[in-house]
C-alpha positions as CSV (number, residue, x, y, z in Angstrom):
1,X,3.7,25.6,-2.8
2,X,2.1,23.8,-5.9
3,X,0.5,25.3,-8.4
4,X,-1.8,22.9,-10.8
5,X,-1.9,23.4,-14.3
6,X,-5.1,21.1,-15.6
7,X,-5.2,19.6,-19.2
8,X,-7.5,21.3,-20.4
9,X,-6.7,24.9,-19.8
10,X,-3.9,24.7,-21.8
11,X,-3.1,25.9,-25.0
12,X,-4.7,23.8,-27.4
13,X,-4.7,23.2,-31.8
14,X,-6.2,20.5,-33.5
15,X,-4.4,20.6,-37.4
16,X,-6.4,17.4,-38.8
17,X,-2.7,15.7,-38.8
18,X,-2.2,17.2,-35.6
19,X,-3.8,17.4,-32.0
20,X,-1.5,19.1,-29.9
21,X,-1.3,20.9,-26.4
22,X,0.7,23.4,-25.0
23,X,1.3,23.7,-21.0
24,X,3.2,26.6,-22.0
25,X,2.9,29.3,-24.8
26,X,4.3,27.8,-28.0
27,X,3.6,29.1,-31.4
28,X,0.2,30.5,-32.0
29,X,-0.9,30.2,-28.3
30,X,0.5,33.0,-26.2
31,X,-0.5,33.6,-22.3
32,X,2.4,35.8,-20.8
33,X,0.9,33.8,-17.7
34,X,2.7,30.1,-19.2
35,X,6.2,31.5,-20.3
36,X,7.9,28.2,-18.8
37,X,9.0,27.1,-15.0
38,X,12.3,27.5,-14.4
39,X,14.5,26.5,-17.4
40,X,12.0,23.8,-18.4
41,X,10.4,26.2,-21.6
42,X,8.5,23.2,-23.6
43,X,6.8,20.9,-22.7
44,X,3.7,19.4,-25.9
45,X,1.7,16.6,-26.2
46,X,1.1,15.7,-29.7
47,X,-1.1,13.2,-31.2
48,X,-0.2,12.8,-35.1
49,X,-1.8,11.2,-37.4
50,X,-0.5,8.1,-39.3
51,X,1.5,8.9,-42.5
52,X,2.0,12.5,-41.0
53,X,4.5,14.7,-39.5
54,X,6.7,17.9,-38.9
55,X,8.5,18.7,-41.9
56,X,11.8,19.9,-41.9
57,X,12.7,22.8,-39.7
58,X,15.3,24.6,-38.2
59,X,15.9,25.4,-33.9
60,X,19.1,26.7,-31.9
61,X,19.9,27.0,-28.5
62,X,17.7,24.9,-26.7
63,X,17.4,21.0,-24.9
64,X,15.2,18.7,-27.0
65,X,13.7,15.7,-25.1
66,X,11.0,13.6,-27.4
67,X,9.1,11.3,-25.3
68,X,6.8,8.6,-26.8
69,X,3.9,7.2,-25.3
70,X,2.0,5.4,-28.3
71,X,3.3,4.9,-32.1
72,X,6.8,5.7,-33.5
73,X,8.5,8.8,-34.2
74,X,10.7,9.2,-37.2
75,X,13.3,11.4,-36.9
76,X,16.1,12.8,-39.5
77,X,18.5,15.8,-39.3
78,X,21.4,17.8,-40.7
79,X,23.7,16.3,-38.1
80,X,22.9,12.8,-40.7
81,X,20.8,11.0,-38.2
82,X,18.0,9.2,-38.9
83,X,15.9,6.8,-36.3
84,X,12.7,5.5,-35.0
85,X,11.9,6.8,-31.3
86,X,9.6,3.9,-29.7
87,X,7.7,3.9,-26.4
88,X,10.7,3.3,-23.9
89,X,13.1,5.2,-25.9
90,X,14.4,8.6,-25.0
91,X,16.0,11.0,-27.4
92,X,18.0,14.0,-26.8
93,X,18.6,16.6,-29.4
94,X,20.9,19.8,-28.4
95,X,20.5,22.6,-31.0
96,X,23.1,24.6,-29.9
97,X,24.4,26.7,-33.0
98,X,21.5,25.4,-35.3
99,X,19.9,22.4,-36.6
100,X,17.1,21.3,-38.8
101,X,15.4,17.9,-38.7
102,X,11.7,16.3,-39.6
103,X,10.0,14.1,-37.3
104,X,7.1,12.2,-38.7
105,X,4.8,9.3,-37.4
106,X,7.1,5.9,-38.9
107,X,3.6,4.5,-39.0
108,X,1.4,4.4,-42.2
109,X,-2.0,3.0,-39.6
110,X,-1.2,3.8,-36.6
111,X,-1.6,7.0,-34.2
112,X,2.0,8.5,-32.5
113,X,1.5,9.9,-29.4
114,X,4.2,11.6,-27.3
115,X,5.7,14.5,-25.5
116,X,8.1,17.4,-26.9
117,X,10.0,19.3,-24.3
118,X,12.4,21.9,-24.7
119,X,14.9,22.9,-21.8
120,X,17.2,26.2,-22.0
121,X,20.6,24.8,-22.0
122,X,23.1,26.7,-19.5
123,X,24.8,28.8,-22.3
124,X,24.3,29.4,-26.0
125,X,26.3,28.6,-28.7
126,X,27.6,24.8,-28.4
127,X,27.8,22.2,-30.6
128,X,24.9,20.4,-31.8
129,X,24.4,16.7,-30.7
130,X,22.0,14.0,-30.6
131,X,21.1,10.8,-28.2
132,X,19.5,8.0,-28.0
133,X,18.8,5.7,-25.4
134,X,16.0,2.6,-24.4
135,X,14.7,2.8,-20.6
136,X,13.3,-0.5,-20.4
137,X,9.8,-0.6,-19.1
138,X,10.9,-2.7,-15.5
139,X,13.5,-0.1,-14.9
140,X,10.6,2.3,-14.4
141,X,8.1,-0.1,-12.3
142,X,7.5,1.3,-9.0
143,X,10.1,4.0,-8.9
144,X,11.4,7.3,-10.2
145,X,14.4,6.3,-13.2
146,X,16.9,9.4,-14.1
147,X,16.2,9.5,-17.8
148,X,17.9,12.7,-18.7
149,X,20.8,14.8,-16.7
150,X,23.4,17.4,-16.7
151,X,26.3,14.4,-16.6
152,X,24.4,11.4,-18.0
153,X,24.2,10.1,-14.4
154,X,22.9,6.5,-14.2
155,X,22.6,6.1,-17.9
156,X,20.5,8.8,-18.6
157,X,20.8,11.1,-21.7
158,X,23.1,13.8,-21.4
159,X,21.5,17.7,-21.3
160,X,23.3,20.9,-21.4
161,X,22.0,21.9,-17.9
162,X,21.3,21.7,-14.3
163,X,18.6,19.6,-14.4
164,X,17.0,16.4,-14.1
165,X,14.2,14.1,-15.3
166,X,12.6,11.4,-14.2
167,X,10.0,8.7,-15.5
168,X,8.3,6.1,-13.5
169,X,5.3,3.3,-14.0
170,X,3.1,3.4,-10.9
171,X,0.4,0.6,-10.0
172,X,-2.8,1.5,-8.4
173,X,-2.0,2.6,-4.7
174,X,1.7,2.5,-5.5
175,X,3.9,5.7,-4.4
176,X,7.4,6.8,-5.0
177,X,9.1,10.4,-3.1
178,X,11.7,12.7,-4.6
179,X,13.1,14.7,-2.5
180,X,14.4,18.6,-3.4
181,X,17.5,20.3,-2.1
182,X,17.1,23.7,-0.8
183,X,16.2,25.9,-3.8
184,X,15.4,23.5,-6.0
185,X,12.2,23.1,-8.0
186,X,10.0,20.4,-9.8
187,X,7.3,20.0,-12.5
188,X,5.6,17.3,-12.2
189,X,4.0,15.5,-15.5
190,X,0.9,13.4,-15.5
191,X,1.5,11.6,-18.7
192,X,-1.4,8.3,-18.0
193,X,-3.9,7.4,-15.3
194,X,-4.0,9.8,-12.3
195,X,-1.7,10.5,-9.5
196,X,-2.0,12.7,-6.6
197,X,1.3,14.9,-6.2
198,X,1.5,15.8,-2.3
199,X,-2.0,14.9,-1.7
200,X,-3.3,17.2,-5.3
201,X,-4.7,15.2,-7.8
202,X,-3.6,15.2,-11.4
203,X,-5.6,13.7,-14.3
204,X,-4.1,12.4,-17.4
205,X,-2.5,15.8,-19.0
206,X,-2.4,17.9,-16.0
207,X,1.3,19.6,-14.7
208,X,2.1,20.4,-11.6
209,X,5.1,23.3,-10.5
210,X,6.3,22.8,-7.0
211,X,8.3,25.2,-5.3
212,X,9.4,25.6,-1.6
213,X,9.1,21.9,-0.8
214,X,11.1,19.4,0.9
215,X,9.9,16.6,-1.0
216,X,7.4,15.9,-4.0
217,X,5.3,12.8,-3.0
218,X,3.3,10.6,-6.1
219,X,1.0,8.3,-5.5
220,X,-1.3,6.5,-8.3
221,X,-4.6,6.4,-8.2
222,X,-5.0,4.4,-10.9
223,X,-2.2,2.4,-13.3
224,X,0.0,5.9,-14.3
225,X,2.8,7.6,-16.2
226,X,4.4,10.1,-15.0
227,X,7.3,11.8,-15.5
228,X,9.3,14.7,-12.9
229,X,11.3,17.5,-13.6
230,X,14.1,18.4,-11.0
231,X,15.0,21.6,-11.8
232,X,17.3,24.7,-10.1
């Protein structure tokens, strides 16, 4: 079974300093319909401004995955990090007991664009932690690369639960399969160009949930990002 979720049916606020969208309810945007999918809670695609950003601000208990498309992503937090998340770059943040940080476009001309998702970790309460890690853009060409997982499998980034996700770079025609265990899920993320996931089409923006499948099948119809969620 797959249910689409198209781009522009979800939740939606455009701040000046921020264009953002919501495939599930997140702050002011509230559809008891778009709760989450599984454990995957988050996911926002924000376009910020240059100069601008989130100022500091405090979360607990959840996986925090920042994904960047365009731009640079300044981040700082009361664990005393501070770095620049570029397009490649993947960085992790766990919550657990509480944290606050600010994340800003690094830029002073130039647009950020990227993704926010959240992930309920497996239990509440642990220590707070951050990654970092570059996925180089060939490591992605042409096939699905593990960018985050429960045991930091293949290099990914290390998240506090059963679950894994996956990024890949797909030229025109090109097609890469994942399969799914019994009772496994996946959400499916077009992030550029336009795929078809088992023979549905998704446009730039669009999300996909599959559920009772052997296999989730991508093929680009167009030069695309995408990125898959494999979750329990």
């Amino acid at each position: 079974m797959i249910t689409i979720r198209k781009s522009e049916d979800r939740g939606h606020a455009d701040h000046g300093w921020l264009d953002t969208y919501h495939s599930f309810s997140f702050a002011s945007y509230y559809d008891p319909r778009h709760m989450g999918f599984r454990n995957l809670r988050v996911i926002n695609e924000d376009r910020v401004e240059a100069g601008a950003g989130f100022p500091t601000h405090p979360h607990r208990d959840m996986e925090i995955i920042s994904y960047v498309l365009e731009g640079a992503l300044e981040h700082r937090d009361s664990m005393g990090n501070g770095s620049v998340i570029r397009p490649g770059e993947v960085q992790r943040m766990s919550a657990g007991t509480g944290i606050t940080h600010s994340e800003f476009n690094h830029s002073k001309d130039e647009g950020l664009h990227f993704f926010q998702i959240w992930i309920l970790p497996q239990r509440d309460g642990i220590t707070p932690s951050y990654e970092q890690k570059l996925f180089p853009e060939q490591e992605k060409k042409g096939r699905l690369r593990l960018i985050a997982s429960a045991d930091g499998a293949e290099g990914s980034v290390t998240i506090n639960q059963d679950a894994k996700m996956y990024a890949s770079l797909l030229d025109q025609g090109q097609e890469v399969v994942h399969h799914l265990a019994r009772g496994r899920h996946a959400w499916v993320q077009a992030a550029r160009g336009s795929i078809t996931v088992n023979g549905h089409l998704l446009e730039a923006g669009d999300g996909a949930a599959v559920s009772d499948e052997d296999l989730v099948r991508l093929t680009a119809r167009q030069p695309s990002e995408v990125l898959l969620f494999d979750l329990p």
